[in-house]
C-alpha positions in Angstrom: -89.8 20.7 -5.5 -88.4 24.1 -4.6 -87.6 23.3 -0.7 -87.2 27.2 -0.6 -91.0 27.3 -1.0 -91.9 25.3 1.7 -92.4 27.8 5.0 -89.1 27.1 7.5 -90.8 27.8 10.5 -94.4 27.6 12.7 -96.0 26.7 15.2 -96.9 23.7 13.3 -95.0 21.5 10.5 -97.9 19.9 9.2 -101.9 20.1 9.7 -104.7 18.2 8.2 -108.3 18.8 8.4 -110.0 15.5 7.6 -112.9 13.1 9.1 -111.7 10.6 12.2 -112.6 7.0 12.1 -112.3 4.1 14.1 -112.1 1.0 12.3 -113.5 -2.4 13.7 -110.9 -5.2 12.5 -111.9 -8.8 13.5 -108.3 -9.4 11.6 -108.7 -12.6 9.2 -112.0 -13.9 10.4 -115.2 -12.3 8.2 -117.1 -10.5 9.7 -120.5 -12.8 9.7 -118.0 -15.0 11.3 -116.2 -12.5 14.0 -117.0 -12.7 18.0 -113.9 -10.2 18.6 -112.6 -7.0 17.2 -109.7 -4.8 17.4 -110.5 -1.0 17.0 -108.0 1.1 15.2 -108.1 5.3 14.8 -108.2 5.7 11.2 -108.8 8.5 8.4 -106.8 9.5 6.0 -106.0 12.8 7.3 -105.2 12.0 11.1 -102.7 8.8 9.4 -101.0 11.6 7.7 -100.7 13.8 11.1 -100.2 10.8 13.5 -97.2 9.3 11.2 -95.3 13.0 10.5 -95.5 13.0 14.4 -95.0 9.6 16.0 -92.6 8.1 13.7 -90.8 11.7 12.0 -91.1 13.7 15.0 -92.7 16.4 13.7 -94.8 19.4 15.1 -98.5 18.7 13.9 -102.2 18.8 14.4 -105.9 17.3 12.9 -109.0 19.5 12.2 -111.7 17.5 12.5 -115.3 16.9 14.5 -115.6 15.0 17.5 -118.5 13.8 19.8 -118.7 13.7 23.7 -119.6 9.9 23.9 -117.2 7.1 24.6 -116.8 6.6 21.0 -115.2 10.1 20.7 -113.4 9.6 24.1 -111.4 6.6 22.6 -110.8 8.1 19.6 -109.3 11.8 21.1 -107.2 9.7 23.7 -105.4 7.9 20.2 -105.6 11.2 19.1 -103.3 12.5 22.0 -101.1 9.2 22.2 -99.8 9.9 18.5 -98.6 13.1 19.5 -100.6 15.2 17.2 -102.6 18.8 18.3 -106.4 18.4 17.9 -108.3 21.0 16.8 -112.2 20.2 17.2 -115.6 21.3 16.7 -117.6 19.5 19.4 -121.1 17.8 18.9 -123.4 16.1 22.0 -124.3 13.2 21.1 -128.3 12.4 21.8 -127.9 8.5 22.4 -130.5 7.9 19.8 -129.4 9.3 16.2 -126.0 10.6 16.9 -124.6 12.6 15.7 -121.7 9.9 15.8 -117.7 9.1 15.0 -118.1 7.0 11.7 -117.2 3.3 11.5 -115.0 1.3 9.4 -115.6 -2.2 9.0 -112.2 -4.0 7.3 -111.0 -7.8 7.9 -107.5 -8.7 6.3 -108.5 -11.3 4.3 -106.3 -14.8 3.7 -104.3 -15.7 0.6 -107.0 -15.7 -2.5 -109.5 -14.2 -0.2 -109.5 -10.4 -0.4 -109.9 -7.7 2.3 -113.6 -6.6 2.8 -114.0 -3.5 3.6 -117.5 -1.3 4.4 -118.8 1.7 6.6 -121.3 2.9 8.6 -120.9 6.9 7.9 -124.9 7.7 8.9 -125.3 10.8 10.8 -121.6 11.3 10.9 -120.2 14.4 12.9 -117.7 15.5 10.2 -120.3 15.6 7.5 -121.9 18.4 9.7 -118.7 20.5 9.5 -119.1 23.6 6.9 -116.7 27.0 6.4 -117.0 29.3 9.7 -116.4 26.6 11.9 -112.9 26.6 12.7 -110.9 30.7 12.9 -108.3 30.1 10.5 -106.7 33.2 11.0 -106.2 32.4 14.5 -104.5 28.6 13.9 -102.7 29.5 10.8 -101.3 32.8 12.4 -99.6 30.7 14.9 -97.8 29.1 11.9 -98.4 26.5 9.6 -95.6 25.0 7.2 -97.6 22.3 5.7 -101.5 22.4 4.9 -103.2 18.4 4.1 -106.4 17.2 3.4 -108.3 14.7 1.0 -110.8 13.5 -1.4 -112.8 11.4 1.5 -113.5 13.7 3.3 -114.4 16.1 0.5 -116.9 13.1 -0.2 -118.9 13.6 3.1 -121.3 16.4 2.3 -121.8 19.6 0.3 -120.3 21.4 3.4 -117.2 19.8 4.0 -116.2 20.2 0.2 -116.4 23.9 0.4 -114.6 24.3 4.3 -111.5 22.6 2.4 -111.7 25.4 -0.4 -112.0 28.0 2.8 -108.9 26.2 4.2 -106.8 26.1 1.4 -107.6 29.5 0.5 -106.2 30.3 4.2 -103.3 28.4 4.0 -101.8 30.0 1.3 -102.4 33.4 2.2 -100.3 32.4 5.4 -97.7 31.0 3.3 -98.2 27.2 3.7 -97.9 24.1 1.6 -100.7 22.8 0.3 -101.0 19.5 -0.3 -104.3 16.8 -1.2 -104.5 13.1 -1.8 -107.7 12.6 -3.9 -108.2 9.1 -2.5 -111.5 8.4 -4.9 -114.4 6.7 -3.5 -116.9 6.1 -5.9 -119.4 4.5 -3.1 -118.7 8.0 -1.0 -119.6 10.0 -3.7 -122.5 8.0 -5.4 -124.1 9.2 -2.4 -123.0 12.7 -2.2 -124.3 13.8 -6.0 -122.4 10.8 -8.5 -119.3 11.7 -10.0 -120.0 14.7 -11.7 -120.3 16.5 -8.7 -117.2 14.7 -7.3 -115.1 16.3 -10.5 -116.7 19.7 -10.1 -115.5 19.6 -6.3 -112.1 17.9 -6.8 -111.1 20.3 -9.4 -111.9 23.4 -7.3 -110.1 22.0 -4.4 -107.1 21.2 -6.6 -106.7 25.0 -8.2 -105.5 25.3 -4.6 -102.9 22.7 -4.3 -98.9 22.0 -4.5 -98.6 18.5 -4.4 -101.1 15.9 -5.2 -101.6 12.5 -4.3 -103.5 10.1 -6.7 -103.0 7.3 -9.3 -104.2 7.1 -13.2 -107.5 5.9 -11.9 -108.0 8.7 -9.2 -106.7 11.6 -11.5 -108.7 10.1 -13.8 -111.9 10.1 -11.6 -110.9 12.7 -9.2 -110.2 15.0 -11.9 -112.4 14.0 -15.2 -109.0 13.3 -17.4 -109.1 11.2 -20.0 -106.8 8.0 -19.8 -103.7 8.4 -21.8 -103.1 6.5 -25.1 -100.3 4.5 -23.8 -101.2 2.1 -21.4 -99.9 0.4 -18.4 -98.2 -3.2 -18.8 -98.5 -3.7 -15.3 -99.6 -2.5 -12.1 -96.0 -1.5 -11.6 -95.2 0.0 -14.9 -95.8 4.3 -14.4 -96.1 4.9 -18.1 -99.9 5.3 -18.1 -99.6 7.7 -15.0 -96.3 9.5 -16.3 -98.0 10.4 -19.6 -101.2 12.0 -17.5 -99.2 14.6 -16.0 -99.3 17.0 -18.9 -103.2 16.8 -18.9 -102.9 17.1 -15.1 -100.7 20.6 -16.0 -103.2 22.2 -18.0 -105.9 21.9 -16.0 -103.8 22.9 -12.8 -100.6 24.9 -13.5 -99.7 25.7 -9.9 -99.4 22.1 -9.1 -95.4 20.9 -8.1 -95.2 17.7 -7.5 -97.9 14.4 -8.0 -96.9 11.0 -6.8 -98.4 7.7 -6.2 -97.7 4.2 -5.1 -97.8 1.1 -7.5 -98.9 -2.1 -5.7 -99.3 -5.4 -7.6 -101.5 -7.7 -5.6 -100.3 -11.6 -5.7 -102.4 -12.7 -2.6 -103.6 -10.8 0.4 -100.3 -11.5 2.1 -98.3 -11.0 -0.9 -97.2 -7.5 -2.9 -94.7 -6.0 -4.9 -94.6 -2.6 -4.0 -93.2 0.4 -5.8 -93.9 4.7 -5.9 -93.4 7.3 -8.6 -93.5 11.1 -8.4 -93.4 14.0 -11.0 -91.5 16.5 -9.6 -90.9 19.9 -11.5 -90.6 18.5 -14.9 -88.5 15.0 -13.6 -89.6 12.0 -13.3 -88.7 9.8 -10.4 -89.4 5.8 -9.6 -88.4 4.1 -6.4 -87.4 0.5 -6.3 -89.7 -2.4 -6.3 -89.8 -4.4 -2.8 -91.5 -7.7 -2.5 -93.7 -7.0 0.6 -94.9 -9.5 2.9 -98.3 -7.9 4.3 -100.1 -8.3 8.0 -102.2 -5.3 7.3 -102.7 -3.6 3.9 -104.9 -0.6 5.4 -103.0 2.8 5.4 -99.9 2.0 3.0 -100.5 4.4 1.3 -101.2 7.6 3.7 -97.5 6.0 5.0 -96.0 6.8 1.2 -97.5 10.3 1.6 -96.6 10.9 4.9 -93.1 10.0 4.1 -92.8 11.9 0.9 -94.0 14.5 2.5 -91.2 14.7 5.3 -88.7 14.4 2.9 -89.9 17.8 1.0 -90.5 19.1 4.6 -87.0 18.4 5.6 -85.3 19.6 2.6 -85.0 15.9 0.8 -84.0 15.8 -2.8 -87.3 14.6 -4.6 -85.8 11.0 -5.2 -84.5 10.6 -1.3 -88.4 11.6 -0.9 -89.9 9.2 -2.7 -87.5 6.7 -1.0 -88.7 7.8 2.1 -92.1 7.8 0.9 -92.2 4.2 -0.5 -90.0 2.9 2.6 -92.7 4.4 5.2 -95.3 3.0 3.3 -93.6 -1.0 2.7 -92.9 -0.8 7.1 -96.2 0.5 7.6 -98.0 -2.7 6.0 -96.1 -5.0 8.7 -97.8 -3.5 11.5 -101.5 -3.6 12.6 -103.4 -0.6 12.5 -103.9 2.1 10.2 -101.1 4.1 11.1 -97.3 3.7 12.1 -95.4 1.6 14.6 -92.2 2.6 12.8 -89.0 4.5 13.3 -87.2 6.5 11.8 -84.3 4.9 11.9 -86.2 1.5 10.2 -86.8 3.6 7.6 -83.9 5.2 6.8 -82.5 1.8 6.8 -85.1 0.7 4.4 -84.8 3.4 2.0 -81.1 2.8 1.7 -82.0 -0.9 0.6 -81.9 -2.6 4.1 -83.5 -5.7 4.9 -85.2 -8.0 7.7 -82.0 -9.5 8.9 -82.3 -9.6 12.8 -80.9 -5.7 14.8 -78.7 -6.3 17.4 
């Protein structure tokens, strides 16, 4: 990508308008089994924000909903000790139907056993946020380099579909990046209207996006493609999601750069982990790292949030994707949706480090 394009200076590097989660994690004990819980601040948004900011010391901020309760008091004070600039519409909260801060449920699983994961989104503040909530003019005018949101949260409701298009829309008439990680849910949006609302949505968001986020099976989803004939021979072989960038192209012109990570899943402890990205007519791959995982949630808003620094910072695309896939591989050793990282480890990682003891 054309660093050139990307804005060189604001207020903010990077802001992301998204729902915020906290997630209850009894870690490898099942849930119908758990007496104890860790809570993490999750969505896929704020993991974008929180990582540009904690671990790549950038300038950047969340859009979101939040509710005067304790719930919402944890969750802002996370909010805060990520570095990253809230933004909020505030909601009381009635003590009886909410509206309330939406629950992730997720244990990690053991070996053959997989990783369940399941919400409780009722009567969820973001769902209740809708264009005219938030003065655009006023928080873009301060600056904005980089503009982020995602498919989740387009999920939620009729409302917060079209306040991403009024977003978007505002970002580029201030000169910002756009950027979107369609992150398909088909349980979200069996809810919200099946999925031929969901490519109706998607593919007006998208006529309003740079760089996009997603793998065969979300462009696929996301954005009602057709597979390609060639397929994949693996879970780590790009083919299938190389040769759907030309169908991507015709439907949205103005996109620059789509990438993705490629995770093949040995046991819940186990991956080989890889990225790709089409950038400008190249094609780029980064290496493929045997991972060993304490906490699979959030890899991959870590690849995005690394790729995305790299283009911020001026990267070439491949020392991006590094960055990207690096970010991503650290971010899986750590509890918690988001990053515990430096960016020192990931430098070192990118360049092909490994776990050998830093004195």
């Amino acid at each position: 990508m054309d660093n050139k394009a990307i804005s060189s200076d604001g207020a903010l590097d990077f802001l992301s308008l998204g729902a915020l989660v906290h997630r209850l994690d009894p870690g490898v004990v099942p849930f119908r089994k758990a007496n104890a819980c860790s809570i993490h601040v999750s969505g896929g948004e704020f993991n974008c924000a929180a990582n540009l900011a904690d671990c790549f010391g950038l300038r950047t901020g969340i859009v979101s909903a939040m509710v005067d309760y304790p719930i919402g008091d944890l969750i802002a004070e996370r909010v805060r000790a990520m570095g990253v600039r809230a933004f909020y519409k505030r909601f009381a909260h009635d003590g009886v139907r909410g509206p309330n801060m939406a629950t992730v449920y997720s244990d990690r699983g053991f070996g053959v056993r997989a990783p369940v994961v399941f919400y409780n989104r009722s009567n969820e503040a973001a769902a209740l946020l809708a264009p005219g909530d938030f003065d655009w003019a006023s928080i873009f005018g301060a600056g904005v380099r980089w503009f982020h949101s995602g498919g989740i949260f387009a999920s939620l409701s009729e409302t917060t579909a079209e306040l991403i298009i009024e977003a978007m829309k505002a970002a580029h008439a201030a000169g910002a990046t756009t950027s979107f990680d369609l992150n398909y849910r088909e349980k979200l949006w069996r809810v919200s209207g099946g999925a031929g609302r969901a490519t109706s949505v998607i593919n007006r968001i998208v006529e309003h996006v740079d760089v996009l986020v997603g793998n065969e099976e979300d462009l696929q989803k996301g954005l009602g493609i057709p597979g390609p004939d060639v397929g994949a021979r693996s879970k780590l072989d790009p083919a299938a999601f190389f040769a759907m960038i030309d169908r991507v192209l015709d439907r949205h012109p103005r996109i620059k750069v789509v990438a993705t990570t490629l995770r093949e899943v040995h046991s819940t402890r186990h991956h080989s982990w890889s990225a790709v990205a089409w950038v400008e007519g190249n094609n780029f791959q980064a290496p493929t790292a045997e991972l060993d995982v304490y906490d699979r949630v959030g890899g991959g808003d870590g690849f995005a949030s690394g790729l995305f620094y790299g283009l911020l910072t001026g990267e070439p695309p491949e020392e991006a994707l590094r960055l990207g896939w690096a970010h991503g591989a650290l971010l899986t050793t750590f509890p918690g949706d988001t990053t515990m990282a430096t960016l020192e480890q990931v430098r070192a990682f990118a360049r092909g480090g490994s776990a050998r003891i830093q004195r």
